[in-house]
Structure formats: C-alpha cells, structure tokens
C-alpha positions as CSV (number, residue, x, y, z in Angstrom):
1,X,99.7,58.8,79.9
2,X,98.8,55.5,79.2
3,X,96.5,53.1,81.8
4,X,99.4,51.5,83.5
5,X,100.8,55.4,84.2
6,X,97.9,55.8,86.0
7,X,97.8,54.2,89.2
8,X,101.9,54.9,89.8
9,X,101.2,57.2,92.2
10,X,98.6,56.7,94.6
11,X,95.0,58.4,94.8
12,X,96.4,61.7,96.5
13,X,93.7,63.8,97.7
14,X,93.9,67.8,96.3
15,X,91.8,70.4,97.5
16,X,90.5,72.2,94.9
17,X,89.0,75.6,95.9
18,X,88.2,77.5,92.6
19,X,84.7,79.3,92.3
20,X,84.5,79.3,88.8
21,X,82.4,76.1,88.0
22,X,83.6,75.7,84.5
23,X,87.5,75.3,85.4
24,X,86.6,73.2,89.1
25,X,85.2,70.8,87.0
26,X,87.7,70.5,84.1
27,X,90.2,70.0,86.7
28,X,87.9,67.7,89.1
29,X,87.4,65.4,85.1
30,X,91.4,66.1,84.3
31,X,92.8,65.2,87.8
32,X,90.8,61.9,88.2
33,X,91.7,60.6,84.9
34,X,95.6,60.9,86.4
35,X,94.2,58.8,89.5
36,X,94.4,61.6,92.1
37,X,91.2,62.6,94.0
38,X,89.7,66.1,93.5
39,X,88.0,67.6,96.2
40,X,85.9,70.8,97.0
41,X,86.0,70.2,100.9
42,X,88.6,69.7,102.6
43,X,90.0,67.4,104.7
44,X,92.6,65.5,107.6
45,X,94.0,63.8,103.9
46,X,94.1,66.8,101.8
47,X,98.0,66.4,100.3
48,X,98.0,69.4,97.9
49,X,95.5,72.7,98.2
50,X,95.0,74.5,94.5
51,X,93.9,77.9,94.6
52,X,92.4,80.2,91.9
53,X,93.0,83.7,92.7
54,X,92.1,86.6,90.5
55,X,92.1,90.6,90.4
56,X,88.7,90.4,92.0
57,X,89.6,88.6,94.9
58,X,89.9,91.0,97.8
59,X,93.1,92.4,99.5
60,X,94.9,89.7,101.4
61,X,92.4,86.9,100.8
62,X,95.1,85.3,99.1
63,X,97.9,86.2,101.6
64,X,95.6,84.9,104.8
65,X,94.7,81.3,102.7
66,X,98.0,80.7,102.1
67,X,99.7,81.4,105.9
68,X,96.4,78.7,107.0
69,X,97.4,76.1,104.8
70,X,101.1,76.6,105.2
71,X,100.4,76.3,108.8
72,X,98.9,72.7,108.6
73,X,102.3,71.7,106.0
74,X,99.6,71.6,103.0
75,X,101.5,72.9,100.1
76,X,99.9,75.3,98.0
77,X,99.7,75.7,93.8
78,X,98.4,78.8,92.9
79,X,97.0,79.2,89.3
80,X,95.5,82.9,88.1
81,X,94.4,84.9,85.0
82,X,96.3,87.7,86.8
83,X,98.8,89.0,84.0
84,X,100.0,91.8,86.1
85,X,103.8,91.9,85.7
86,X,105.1,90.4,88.8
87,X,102.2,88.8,90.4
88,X,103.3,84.7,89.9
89,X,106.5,86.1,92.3
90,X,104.1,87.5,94.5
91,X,102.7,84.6,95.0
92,X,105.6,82.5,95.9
93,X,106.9,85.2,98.3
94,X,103.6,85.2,100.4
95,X,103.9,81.0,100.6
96,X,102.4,79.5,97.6
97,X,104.9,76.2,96.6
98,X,103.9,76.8,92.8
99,X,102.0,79.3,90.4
100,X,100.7,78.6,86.7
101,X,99.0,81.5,84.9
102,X,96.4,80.3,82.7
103,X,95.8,79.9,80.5
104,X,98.1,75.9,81.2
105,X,98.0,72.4,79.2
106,X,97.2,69.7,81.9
107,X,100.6,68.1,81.1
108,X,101.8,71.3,82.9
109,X,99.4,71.4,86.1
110,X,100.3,67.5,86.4
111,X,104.0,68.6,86.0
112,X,103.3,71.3,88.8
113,X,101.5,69.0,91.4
114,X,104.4,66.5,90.6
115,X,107.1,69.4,91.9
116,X,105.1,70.0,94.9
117,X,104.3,66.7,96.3
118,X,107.6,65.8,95.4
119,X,106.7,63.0,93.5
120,X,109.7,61.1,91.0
121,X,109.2,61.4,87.6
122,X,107.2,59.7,85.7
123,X,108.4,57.8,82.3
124,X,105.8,56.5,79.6
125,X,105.9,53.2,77.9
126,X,105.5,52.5,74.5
C-alpha cells in the first residue's frame, strides 16, 4: 500500500488480545502502518476484537469470549496455530466473523479485517 492508501479508512480501533508478545507486537507495528489503532485494552470504540487461541487454551475459553463480544456487536477474527482438521469451522460455528491459521501474510489479515468491518475495497495507485 502506498501513503495515500493509508489514511482511506479511518483509524479503526482493534482489540488485540494475544498473549504471545512476539505476534501482539508484530501485529500492534503491522496494523498501525495500515492507519488502524491496535489495542491491548479494550474499549466503548473497540470496532473489531482479534483473538489468538491455541490447543493450550482451556475448554470453552474460546466459546465464552466469543458469546461476550458477540453480545456487545464486536465482531470477532480468530487467528490460531491449531491445525487440527476442522477447527477454523469450529470457530465460525461458535461466533467468530473470520479465522486465519497461521502461519498469514499481512496482506491476508488486512484482507480479513476488511471482510469483517465491511469495509469497500481498496485499489492501489501507481
């Protein structure tokens, strides 16, 4: 994307709530670059929550996070190591708007977060 790309949306605030502090703060570098606004609290603003979930987390965390936030009409991308056959449907039945299994190219988070905020296209200029 090139610098006049950047500000065609407006600074949408996204929740970020990922406990690995390696990928929170690729994303936190890799979403503000694209002119949205990270977060790791959230709040009245947040547009857009993105979870981490892994085969770790315990039973139903992932369920209960997503029935809160679906609750308050915060849609919900869910992105996961998780290669168990079946799990990115999983996730979509129990409420998330999106999954991406990692590992993902920003292009395709961006393309994601576009799909769930319902956001138009965007075209580049050369």
């Amino acid at each position: 994307m090139d610098a006049s790309t950047l500000r065609a949306y407006p600074r949408i605030p996204i929740l970020l709530l990922i406990e690995q502090a390696d990928l929170r703060q690729m994303l936190v570098a890799g979403l503000s670059l694209q002119g949205y606004l990270p977060g790791t609290k959230p709040t009245t603003e947040t547009q857009l929550v993105i979870l981490h979930s892994g085969p770790d987390d315990p039973p139903g965390a992932l369920a209960s996070q997503l029935a809160a936030w679906q609750a308050k009409g915060v849609p919900v991308m869910v992105i996961s190591s998780e290669r168990e056959a079946g799990y990115g449907e999983a996730c979509l039945e129990m409420g998330a708007s999106e999954y991406l299994s990692m590992p993902f190219e920003l292009e395709d988070l961006l393309e994601r977060i576009r799909l769930c905020l319902s956001l138009p296209a965007q075209t580049q200029t050369f």
